[in-house]
N, C-alpha and C positions, 0 to 999 in steps of 0.2 A: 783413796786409791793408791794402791803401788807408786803408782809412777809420778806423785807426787813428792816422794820421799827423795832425800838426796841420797842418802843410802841407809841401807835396814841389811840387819843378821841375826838369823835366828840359829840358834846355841842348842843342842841338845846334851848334856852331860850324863851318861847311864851311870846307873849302878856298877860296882864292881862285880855284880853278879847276874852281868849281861855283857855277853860280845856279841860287836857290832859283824854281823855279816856281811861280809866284803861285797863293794859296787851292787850293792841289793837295794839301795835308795833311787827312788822316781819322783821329780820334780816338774808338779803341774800349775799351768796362769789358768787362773777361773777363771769366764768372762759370763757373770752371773744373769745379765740381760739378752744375750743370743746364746747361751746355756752351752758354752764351748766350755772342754777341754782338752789344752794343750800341754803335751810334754813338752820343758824346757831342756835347755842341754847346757852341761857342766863349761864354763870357760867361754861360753858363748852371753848366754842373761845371768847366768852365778857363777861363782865360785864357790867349788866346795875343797875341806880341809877337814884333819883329825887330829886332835891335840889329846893321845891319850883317850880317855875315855869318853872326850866331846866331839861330837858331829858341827862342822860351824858351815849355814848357808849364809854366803855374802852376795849379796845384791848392791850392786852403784848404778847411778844412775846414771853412768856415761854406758852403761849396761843396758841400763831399764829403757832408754829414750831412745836409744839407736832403731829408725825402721823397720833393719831385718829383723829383730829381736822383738817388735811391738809385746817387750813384756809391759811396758806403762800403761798398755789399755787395759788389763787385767785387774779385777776386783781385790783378789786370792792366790796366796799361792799356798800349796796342798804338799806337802812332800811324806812322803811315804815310805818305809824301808823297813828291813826285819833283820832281829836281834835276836842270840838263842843264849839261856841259859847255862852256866857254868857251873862249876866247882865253888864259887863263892859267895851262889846262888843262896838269900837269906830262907830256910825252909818255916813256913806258917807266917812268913810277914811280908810286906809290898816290897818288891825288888825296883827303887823308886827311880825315875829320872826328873831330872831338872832344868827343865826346858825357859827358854828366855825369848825374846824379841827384843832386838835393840836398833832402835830407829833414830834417826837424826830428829832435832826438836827444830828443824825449819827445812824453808824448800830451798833455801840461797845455794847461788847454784856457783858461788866461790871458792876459790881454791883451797883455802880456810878452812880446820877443822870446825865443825859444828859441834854443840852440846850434844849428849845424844839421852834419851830415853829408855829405859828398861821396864819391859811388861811383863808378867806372869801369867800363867794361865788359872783359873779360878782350880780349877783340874787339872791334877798333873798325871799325867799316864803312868803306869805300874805294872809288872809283872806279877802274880803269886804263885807261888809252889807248893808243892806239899810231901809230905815224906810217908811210903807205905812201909809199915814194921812187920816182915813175915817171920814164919818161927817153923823153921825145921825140925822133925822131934819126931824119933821113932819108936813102935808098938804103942803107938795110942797114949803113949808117956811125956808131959811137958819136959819134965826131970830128966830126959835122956834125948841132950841136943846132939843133933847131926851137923858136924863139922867139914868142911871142902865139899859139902853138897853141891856141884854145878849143874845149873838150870838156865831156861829162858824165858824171860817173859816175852807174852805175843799180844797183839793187838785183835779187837773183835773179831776181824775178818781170820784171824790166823798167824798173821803176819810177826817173825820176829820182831823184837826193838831194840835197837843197836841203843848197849849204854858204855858208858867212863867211872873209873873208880872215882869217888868223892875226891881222895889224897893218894896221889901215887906211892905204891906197896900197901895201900889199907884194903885188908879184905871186909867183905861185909856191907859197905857204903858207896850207893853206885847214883846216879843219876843217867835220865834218859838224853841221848847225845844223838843228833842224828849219822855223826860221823864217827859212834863209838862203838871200840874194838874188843872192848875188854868183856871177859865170860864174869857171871856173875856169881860167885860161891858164898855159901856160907862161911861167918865167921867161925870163932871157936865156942861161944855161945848157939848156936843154928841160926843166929840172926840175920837179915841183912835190912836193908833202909834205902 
């Protein structure tokens, strides 16, 4: 159980080819025997922080044990949040993250650093990508590419999709963004990616 712990933090490290979207994480106590779930709240049962490209949730147990807080009855905690793909997004391989739990290795409830403990997950979560190679080229000719062709791609329903150039000033290499501005053109080949 949680609330056994003198204190526990678990670590999320992403890839560099994942940013963290802001205050997008929720923090739930399982109570797996009356099948409750509670949202916890930041500063209140955890602490949370970003060190660069790591998420770090801190739980103490002057946290966990406090009444109002009854996060020490809780089995689980669950936390949840969403990260969007970048520009250094690796295209055809796992965009990895490196997730840890690090627990004290007693319940002593002394002021005294404890040993602590570091767990893995057997699975580690991943993003994957992939890249589409289109080819612009006119009268039915490969040999004759069309250059500054600007277009859009849409989604099933219709819908634009806002993307970002791969490298700013590179024409040709875009990825999908949900907050991207950029038009999509042809290279000078007719390619784009």
């Amino acid at each position: 159980y949680v609330g056994k712990l003198k204190t526990f933090r678990i670590e999320d490290t992403l890839s560099n080819g994942l940013t963290y979207d802001a205050d997008s994480y929720v923090v739930y106590g399982i109570d797996r025997e009356n099948q409750e779930r509670k949202k916890l709240t930041n500063g209140n049962e955890y602490q949370f922080s970003i060190e660069s490209q790591k998420l770090i949730w801190t739980f103490r147990n002057e946290n966990i044990s406090q009444s109002n807080t009854k996060t020490h009855l809780y089995d689980e905690v669950e936390i949840v949040y969403t990260a969007t793909l970048n520009s250094l997004a690796v295209v055809g391989a796992e965009n990895g993250n490196d997730v840890s739990l690090i627990y004290s290795a007693t319940a002593n409830q002394s002021t005294q650093e404890d040993p602590t403990i570091t767990v893995k997950p057997n699975v580690t979560p991943g993003i994957f990508t992939y890249a589409v190679d289109l080819h612009k080229y006119g009268n039915s000719d490969e040999s004759n590419p069309l250059k500054d062709v600007t277009f859009e791609l849409q989604d099933a329903e219709g819908t634009p999709l806002s993307v970002s150039a791969q490298r700013e000033g590179m024409v040709g290499e875009y990825y999908i963004h949900k907050s991207g501005t950029d038009t999509i053109t042809t290279g000078a080949d007719g390619h784009i990616f």
